[in-house]
LUMSE-436052 format. One record per atom (N, C-alpha, C): residue number from 1; residue in three letters; x, y, z. Coordinates in nm, 2 decimals, always signed. Example, Ala and Ser with C-alpha at 12.3 -4.5 7.8 and 13.67 -1.06 7.14 Angstrom:
2
pos=1 | code=ala | x=+1.32 | y=-0.57 | z=+0.78
pos=1 | code=ala | x=+1.23 | y=-0.45 | z=+0.78
pos=1 | code=ala | x=+1.32 | y=-0.33 | z=+0.78
pos=2 | code=ser | x=+1.28 | y=-0.22 | z=+0.71
pos=2 | code=ser | x=+1.37 | y=-0.11 | z=+0.71
pos=2 | code=ser | x=+1.29 | y=+0.00 | z=+0.79
This chain:
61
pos=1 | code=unk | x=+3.66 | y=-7.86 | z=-2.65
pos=1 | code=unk | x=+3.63 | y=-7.74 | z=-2.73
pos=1 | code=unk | x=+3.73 | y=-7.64 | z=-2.70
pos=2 | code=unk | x=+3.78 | y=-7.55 | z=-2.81
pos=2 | code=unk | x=+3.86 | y=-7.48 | z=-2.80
pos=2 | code=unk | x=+3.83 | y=-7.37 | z=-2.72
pos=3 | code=unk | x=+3.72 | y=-7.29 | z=-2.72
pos=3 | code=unk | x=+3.67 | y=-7.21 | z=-2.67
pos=3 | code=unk | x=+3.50 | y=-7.21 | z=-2.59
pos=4 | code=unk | x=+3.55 | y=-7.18 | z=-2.46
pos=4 | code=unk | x=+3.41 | y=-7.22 | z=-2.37
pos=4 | code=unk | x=+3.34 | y=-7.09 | z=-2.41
pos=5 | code=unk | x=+3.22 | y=-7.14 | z=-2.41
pos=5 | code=unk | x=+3.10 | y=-7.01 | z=-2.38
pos=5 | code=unk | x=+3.10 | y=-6.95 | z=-2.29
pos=6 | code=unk | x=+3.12 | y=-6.99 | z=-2.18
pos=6 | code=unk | x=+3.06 | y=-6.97 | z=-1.98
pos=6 | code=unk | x=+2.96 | y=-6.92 | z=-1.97
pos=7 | code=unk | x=+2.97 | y=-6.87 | z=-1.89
pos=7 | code=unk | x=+2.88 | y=-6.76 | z=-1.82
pos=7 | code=unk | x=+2.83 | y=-6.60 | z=-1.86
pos=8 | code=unk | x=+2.92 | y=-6.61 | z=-1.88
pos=8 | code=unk | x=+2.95 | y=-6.45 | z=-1.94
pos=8 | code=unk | x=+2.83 | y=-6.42 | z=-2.08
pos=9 | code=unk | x=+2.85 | y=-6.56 | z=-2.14
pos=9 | code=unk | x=+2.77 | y=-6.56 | z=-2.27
pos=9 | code=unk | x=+2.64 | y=-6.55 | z=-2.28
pos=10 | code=unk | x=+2.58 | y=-6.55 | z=-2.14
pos=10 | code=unk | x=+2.47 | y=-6.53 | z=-2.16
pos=10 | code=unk | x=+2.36 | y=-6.45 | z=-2.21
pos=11 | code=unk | x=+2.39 | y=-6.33 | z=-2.20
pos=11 | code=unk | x=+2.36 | y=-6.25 | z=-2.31
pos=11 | code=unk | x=+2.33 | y=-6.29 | z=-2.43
pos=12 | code=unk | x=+2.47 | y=-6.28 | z=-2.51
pos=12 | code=unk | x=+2.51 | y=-6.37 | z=-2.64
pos=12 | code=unk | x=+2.39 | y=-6.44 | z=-2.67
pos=13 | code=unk | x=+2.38 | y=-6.54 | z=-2.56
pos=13 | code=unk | x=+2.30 | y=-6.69 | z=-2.62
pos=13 | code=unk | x=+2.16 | y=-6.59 | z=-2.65
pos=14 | code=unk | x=+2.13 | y=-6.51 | z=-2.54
pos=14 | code=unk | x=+1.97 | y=-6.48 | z=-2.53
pos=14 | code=unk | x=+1.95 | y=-6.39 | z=-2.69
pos=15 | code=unk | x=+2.03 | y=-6.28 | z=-2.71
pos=15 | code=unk | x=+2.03 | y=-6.24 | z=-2.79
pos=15 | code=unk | x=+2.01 | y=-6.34 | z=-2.93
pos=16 | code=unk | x=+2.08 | y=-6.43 | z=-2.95
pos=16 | code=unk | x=+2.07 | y=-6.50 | z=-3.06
pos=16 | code=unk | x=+1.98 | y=-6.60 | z=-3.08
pos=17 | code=unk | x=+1.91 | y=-6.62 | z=-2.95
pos=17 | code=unk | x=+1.83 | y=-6.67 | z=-2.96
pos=17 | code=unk | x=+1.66 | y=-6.62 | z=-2.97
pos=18 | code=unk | x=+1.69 | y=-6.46 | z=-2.94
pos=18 | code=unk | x=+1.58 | y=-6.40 | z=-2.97
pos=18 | code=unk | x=+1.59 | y=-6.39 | z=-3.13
pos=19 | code=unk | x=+1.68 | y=-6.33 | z=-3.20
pos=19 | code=unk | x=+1.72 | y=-6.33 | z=-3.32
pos=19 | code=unk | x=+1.63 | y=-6.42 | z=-3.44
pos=20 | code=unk | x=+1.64 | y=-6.56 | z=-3.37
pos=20 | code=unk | x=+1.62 | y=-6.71 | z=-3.44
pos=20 | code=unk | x=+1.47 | y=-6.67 | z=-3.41
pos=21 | code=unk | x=+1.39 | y=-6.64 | z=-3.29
pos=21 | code=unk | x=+1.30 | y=-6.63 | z=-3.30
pos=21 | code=unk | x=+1.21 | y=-6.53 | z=-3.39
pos=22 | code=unk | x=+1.26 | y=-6.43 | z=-3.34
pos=22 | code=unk | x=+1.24 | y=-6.28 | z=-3.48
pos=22 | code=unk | x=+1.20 | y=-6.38 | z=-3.61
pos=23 | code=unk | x=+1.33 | y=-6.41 | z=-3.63
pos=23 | code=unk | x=+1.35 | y=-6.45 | z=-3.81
pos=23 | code=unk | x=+1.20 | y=-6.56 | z=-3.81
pos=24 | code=unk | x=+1.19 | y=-6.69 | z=-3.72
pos=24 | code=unk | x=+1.10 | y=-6.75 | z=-3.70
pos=24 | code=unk | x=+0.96 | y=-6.70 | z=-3.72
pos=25 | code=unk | x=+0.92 | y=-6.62 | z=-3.70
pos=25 | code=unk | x=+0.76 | y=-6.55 | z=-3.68
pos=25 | code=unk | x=+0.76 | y=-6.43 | z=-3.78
pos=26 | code=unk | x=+0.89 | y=-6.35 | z=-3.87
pos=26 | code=unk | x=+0.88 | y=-6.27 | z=-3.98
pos=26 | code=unk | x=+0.83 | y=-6.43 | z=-4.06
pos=27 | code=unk | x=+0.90 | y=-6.53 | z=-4.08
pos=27 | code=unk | x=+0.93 | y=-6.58 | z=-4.17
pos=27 | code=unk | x=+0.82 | y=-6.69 | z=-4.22
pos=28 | code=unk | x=+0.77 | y=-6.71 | z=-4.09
pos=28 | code=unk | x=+0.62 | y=-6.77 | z=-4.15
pos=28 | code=unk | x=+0.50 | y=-6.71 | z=-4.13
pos=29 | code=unk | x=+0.50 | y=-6.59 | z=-4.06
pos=29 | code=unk | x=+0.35 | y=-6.49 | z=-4.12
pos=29 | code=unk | x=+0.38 | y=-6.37 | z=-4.18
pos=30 | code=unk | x=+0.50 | y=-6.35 | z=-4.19
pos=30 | code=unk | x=+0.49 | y=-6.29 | z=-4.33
pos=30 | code=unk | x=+0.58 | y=-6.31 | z=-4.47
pos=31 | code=unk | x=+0.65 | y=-6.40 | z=-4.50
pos=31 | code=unk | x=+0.70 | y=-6.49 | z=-4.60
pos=31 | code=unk | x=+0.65 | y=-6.58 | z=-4.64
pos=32 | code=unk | x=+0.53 | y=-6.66 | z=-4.54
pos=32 | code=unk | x=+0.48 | y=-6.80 | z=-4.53
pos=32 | code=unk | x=+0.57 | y=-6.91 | z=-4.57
pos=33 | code=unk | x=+0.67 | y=-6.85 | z=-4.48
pos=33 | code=unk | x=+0.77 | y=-7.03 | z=-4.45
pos=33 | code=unk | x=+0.73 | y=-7.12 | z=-4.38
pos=34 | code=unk | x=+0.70 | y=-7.26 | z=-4.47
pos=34 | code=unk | x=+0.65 | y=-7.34 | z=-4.35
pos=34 | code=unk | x=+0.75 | y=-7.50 | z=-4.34
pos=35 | code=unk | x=+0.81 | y=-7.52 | z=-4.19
pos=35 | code=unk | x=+0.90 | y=-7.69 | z=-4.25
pos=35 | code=unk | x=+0.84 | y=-7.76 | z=-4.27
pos=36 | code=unk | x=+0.95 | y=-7.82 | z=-4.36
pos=36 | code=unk | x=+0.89 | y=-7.94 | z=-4.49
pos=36 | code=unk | x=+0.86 | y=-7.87 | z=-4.54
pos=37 | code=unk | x=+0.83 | y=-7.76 | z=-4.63
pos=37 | code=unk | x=+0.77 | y=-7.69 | z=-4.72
pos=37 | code=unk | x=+0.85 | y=-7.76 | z=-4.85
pos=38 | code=unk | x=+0.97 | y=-7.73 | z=-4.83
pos=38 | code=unk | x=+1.07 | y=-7.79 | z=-4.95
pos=38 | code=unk | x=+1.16 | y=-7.63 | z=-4.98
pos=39 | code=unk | x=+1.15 | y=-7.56 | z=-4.94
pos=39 | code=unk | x=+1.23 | y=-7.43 | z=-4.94
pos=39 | code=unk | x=+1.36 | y=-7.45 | z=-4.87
pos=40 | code=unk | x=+1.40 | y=-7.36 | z=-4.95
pos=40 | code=unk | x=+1.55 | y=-7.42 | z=-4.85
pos=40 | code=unk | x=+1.60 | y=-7.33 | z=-4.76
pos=41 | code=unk | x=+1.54 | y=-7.18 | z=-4.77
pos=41 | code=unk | x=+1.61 | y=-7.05 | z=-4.69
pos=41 | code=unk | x=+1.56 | y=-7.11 | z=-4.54
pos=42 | code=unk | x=+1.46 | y=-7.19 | z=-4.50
pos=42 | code=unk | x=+1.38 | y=-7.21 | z=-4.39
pos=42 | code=unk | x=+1.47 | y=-7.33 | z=-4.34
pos=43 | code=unk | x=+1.49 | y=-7.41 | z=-4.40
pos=43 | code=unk | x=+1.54 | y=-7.50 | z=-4.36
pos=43 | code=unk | x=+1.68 | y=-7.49 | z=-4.32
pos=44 | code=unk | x=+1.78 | y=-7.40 | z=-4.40
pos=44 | code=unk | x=+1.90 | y=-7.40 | z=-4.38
pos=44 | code=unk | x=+1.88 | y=-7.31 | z=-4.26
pos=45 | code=unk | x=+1.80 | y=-7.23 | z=-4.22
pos=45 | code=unk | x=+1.76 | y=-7.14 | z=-4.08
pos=45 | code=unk | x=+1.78 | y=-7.27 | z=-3.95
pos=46 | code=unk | x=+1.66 | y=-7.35 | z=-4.01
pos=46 | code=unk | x=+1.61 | y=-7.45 | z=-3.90
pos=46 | code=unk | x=+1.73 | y=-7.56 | z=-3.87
pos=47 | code=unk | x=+1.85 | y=-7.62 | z=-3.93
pos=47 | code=unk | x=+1.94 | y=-7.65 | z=-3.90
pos=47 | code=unk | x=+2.01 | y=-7.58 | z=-3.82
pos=48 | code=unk | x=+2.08 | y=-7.47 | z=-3.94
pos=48 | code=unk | x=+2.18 | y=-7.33 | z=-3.79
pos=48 | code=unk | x=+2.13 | y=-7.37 | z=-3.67
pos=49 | code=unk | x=+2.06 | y=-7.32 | z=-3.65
pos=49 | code=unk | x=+1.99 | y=-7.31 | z=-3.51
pos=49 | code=unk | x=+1.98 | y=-7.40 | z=-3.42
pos=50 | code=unk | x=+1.98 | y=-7.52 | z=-3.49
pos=50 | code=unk | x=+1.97 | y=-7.69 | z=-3.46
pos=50 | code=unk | x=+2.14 | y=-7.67 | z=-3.40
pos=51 | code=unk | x=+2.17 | y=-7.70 | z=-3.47
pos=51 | code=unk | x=+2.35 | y=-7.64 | z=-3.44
pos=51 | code=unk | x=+2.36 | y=-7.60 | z=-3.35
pos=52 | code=unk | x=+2.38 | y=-7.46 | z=-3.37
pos=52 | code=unk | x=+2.36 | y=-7.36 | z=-3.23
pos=52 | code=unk | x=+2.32 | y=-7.41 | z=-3.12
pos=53 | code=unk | x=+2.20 | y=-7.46 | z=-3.14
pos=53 | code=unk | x=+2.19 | y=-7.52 | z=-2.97
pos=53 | code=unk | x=+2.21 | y=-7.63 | z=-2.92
pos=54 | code=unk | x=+2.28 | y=-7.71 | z=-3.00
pos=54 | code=unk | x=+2.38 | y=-7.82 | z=-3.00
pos=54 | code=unk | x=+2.48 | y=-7.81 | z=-2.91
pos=55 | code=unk | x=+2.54 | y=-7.69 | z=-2.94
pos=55 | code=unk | x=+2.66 | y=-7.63 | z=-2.98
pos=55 | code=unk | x=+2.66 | y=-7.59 | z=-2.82
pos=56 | code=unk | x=+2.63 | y=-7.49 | z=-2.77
pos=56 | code=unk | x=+2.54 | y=-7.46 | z=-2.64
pos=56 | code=unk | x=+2.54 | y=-7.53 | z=-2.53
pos=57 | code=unk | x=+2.44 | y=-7.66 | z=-2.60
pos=57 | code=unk | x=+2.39 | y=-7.77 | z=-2.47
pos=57 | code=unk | x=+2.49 | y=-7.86 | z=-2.45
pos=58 | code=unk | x=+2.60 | y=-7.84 | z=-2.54
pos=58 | code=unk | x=+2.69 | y=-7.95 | z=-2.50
pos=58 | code=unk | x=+2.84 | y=-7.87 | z=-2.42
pos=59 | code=unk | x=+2.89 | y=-7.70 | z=-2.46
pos=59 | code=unk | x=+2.92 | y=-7.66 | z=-2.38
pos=59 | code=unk | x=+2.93 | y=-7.60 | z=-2.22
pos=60 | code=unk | x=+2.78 | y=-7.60 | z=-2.22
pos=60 | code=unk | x=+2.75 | y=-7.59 | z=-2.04
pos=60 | code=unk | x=+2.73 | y=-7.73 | z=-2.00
pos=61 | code=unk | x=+2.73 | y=-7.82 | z=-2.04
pos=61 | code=unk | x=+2.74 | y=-7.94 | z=-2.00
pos=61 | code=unk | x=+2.88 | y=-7.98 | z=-1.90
């Protein structure tokens, strides 16, 4: 990887992962997003994020 996360990022991660959560809990009690619904704004959310912590678990690795 070209660029490490470290340590430092921690923040970073927490933040963005509060973020994911936020969007998570606006988005199905008050949007009523639900997966598998067949929508795609939810879904293309629920990937990113899949990513992201991909992305993450394989650089502190």
């Amino acid at each position: 990887m070209a660029r490490s996360l470290g340590r430092n990022s921690s923040p970073l991660v927490t933040a963005i992962g509060l973020a994911v959560a936020l969007v998570a809990i606006v988005g199905t009690q008050v949007l009523g997003w639900e997966w598998g619904s067949g929508q795609l704004l939810p879904t293309i959310i629920g990937v990113a994020a899949a990513v992201v912590a991909v992305f993450v678990f394989l650089d502190r690795t």
